[in-house]
N, CA, C and O atoms as CSV, one atom per row, in Angstrom:
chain,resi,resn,atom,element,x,y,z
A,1,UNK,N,N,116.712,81.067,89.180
A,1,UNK,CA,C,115.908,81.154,90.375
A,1,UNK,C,C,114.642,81.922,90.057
A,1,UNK,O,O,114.550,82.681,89.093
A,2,UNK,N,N,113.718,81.693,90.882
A,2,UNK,CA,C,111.997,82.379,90.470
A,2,UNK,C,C,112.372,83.500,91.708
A,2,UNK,O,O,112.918,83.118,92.743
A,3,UNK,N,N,112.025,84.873,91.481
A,3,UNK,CA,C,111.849,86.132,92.041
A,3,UNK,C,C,110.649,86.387,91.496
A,3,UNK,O,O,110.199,85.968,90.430
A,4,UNK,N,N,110.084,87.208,92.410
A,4,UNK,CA,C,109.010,88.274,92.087
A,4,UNK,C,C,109.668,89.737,92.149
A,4,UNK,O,O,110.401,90.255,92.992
A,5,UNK,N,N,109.134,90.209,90.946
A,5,UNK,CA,C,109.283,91.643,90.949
A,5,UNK,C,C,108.425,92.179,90.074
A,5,UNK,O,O,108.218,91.870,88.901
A,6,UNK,N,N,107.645,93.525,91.160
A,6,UNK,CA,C,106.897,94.363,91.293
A,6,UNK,C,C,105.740,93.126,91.049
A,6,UNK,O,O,105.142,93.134,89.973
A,7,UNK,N,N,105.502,92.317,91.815
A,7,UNK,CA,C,104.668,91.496,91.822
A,7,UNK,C,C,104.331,90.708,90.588
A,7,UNK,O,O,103.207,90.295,90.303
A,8,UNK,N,N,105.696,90.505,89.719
A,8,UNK,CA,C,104.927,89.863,89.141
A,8,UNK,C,C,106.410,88.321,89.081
A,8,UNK,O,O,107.588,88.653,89.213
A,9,UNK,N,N,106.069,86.974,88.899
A,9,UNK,CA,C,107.052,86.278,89.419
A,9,UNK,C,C,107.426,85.946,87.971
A,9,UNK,O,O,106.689,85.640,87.033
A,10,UNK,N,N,109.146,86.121,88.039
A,10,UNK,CA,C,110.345,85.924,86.870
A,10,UNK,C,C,111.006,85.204,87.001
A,10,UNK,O,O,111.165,84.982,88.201
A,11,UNK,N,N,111.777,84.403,86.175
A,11,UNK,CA,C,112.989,83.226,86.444
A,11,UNK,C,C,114.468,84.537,85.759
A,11,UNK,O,O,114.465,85.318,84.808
A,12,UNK,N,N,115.338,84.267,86.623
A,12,UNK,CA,C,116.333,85.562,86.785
A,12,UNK,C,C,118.038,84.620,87.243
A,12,UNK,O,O,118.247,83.914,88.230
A,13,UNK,N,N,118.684,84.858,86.476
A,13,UNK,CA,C,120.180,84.086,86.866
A,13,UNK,C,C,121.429,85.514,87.589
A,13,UNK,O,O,122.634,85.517,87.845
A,14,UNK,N,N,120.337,86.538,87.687
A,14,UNK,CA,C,120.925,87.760,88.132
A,14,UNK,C,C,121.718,87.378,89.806
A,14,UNK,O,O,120.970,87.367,90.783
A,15,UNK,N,N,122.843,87.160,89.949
A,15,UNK,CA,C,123.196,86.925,91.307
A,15,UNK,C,C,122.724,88.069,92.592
A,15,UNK,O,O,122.132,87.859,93.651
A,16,UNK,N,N,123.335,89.514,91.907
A,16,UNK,CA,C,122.938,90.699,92.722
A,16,UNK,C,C,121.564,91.457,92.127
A,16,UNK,O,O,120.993,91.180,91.073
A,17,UNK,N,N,121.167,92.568,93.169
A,17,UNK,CA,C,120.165,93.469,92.347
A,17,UNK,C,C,120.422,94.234,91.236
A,17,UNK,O,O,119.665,94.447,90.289
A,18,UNK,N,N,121.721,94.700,91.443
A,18,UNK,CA,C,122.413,95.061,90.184
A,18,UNK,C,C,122.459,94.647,88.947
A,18,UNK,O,O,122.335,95.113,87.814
A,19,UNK,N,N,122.714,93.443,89.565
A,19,UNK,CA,C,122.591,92.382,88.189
A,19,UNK,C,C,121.702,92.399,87.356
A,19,UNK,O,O,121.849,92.443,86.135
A,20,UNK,N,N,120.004,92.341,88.388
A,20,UNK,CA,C,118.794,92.138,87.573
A,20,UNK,C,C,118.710,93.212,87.582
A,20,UNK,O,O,118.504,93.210,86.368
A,21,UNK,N,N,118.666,94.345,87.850
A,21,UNK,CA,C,118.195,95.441,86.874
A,21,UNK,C,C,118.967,95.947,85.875
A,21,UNK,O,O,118.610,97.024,85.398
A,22,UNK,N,N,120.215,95.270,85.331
A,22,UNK,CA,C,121.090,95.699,83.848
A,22,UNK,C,C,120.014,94.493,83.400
A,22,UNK,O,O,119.209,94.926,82.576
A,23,UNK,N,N,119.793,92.986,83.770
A,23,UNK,CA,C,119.108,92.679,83.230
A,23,UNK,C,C,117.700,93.332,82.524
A,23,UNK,O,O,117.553,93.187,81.310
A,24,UNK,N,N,116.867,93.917,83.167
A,24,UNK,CA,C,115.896,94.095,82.974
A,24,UNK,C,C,115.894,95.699,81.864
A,24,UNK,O,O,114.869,96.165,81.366
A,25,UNK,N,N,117.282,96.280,81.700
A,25,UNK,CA,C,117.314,97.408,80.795
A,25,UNK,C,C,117.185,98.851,81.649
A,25,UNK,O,O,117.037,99.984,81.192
A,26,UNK,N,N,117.346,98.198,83.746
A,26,UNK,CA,C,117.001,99.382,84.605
A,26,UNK,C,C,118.734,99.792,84.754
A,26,UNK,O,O,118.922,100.954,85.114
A,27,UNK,N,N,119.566,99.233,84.594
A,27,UNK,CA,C,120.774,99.790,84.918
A,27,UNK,C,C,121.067,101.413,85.185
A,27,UNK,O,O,121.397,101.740,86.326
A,28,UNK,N,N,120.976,102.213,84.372
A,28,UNK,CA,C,121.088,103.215,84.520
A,28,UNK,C,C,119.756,104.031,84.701
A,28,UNK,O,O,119.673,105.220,84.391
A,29,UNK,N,N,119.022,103.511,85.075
A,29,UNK,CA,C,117.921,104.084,85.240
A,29,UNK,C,C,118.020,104.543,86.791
A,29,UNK,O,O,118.571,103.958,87.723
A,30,UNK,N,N,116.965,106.385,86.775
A,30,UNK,CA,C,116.932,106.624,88.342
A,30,UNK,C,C,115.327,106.133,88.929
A,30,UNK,O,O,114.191,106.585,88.779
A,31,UNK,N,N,116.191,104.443,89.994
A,31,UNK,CA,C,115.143,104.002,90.376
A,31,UNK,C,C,114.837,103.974,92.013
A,31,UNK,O,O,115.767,104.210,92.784
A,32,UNK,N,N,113.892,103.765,92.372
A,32,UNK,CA,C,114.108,103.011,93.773
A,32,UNK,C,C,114.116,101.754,94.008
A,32,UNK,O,O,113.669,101.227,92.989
A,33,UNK,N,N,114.462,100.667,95.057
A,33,UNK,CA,C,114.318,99.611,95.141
A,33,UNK,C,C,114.411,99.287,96.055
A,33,UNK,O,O,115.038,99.853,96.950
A,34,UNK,N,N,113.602,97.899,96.159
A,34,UNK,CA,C,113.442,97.168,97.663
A,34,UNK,C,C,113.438,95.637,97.722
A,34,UNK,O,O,112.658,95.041,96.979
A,35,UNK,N,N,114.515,94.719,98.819
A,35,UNK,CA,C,113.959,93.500,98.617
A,35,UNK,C,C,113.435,92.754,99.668
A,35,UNK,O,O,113.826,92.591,100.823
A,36,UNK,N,N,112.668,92.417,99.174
A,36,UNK,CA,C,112.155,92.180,100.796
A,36,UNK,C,C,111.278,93.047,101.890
A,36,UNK,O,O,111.256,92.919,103.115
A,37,UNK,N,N,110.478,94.081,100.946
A,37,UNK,CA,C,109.675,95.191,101.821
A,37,UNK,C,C,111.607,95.887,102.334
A,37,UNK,O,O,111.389,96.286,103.478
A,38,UNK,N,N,112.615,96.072,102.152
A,38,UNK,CA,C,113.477,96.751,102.600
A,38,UNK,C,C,114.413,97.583,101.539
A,38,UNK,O,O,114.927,97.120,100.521
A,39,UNK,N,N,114.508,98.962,102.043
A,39,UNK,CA,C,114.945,99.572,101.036
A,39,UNK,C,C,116.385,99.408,101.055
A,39,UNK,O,O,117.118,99.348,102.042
A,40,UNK,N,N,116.799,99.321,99.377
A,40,UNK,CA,C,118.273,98.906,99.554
A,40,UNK,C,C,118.804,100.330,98.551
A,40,UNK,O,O,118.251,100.719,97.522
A,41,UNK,N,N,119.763,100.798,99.069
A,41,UNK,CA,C,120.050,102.689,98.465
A,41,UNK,C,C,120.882,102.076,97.030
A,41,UNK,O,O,120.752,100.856,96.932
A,42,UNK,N,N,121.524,102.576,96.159
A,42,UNK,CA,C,121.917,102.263,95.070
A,42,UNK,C,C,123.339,102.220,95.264
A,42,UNK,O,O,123.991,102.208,94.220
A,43,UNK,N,N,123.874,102.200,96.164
A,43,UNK,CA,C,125.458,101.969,96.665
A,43,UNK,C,C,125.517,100.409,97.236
A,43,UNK,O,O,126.461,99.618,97.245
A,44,UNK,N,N,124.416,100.295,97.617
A,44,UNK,CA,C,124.647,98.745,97.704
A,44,UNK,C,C,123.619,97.902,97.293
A,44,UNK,O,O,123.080,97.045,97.993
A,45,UNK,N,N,123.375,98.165,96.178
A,45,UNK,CA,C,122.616,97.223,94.817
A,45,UNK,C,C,123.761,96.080,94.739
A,45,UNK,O,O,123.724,94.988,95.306
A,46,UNK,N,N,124.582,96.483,94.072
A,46,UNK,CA,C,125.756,95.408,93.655
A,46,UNK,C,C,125.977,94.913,94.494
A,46,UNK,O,O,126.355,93.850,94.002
A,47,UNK,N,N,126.141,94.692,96.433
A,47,UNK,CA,C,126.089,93.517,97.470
A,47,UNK,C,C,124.923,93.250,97.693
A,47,UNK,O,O,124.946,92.715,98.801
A,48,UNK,N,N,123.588,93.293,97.233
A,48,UNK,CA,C,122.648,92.887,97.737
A,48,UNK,C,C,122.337,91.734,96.726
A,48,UNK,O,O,121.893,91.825,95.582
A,49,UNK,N,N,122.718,90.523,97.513
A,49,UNK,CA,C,122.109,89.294,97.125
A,49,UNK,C,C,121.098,88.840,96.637
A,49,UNK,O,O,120.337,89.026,97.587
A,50,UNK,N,N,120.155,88.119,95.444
A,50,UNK,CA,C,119.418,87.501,95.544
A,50,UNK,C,C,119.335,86.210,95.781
A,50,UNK,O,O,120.253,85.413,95.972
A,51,UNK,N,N,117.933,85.996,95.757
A,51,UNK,CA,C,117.774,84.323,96.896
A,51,UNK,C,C,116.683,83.955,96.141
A,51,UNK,O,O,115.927,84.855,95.774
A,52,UNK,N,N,116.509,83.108,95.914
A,52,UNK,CA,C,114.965,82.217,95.375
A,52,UNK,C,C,113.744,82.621,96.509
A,52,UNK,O,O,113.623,82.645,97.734
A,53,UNK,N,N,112.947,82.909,95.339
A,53,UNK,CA,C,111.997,83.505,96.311
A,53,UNK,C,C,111.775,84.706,96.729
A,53,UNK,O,O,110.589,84.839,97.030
A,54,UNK,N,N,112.613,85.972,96.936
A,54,UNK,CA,C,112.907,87.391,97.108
A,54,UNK,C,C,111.983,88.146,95.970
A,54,UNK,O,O,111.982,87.953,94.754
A,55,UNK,N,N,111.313,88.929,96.634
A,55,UNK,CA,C,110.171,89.980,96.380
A,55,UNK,C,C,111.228,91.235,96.126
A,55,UNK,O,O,111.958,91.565,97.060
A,56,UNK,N,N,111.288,91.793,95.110
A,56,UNK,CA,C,111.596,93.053,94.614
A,56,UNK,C,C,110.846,93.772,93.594
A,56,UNK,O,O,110.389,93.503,92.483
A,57,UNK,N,N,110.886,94.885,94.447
A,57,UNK,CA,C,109.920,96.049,94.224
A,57,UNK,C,C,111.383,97.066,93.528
A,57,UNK,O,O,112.544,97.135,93.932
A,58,UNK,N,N,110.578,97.864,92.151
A,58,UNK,CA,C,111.435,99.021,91.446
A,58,UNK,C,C,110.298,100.183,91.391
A,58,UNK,O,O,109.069,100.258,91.404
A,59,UNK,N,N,111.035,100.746,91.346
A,59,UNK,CA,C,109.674,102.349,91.238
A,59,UNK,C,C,110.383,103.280,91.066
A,59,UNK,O,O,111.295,103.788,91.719
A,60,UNK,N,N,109.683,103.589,89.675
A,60,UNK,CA,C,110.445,105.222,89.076
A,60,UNK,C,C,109.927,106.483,89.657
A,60,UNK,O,O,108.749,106.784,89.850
A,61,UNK,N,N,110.355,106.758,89.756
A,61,UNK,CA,C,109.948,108.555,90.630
A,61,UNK,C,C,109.241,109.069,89.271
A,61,UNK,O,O,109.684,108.930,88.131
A,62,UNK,N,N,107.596,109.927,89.802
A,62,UNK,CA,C,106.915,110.757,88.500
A,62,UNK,C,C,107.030,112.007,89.311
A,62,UNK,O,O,107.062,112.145,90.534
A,63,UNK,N,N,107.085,112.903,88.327
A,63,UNK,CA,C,106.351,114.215,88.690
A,63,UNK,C,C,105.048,114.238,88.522
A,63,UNK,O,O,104.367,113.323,88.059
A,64,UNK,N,N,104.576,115.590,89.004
A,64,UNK,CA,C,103.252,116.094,89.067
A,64,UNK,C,C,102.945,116.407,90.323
A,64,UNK,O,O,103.620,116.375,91.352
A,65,UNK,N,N,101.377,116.844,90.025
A,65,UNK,CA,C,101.048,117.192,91.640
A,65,UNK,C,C,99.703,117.581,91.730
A,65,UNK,O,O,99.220,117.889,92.820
């Protein structure tokens, strides 16, 4: 299926978000995420579905100030 993420559009066989981010090498990474402009918490990555077409956004937390 074609997703966009962080704007940029990928072909992804990832069923859940979970999925695509072990895909992508984010698995254990501390991230945020969203699909759909909606934030999904990291307890329910693994039920959150993807769909053809679904916009997901990842964003690593920086320091500074």
């Amino acid at each position: 299926m074609k997703i966009i993420v962080n704007g940029e559009m990928m072909n992804s066989d990832a069923p859940t978000l979970a999925a695509l981010l072990a895909e992508l090498g984010k698995g254990d990474a501390k991230v945020a995420t969203s699909v759909n402009e909606a934030f999904v918490p990291k307890t329910l990555r693994e039920q959150q579905v993807l769909r053809d077409g679904n916009r997901v956004e990842i964003v690593a937390p920086r320091q500074g100030g």
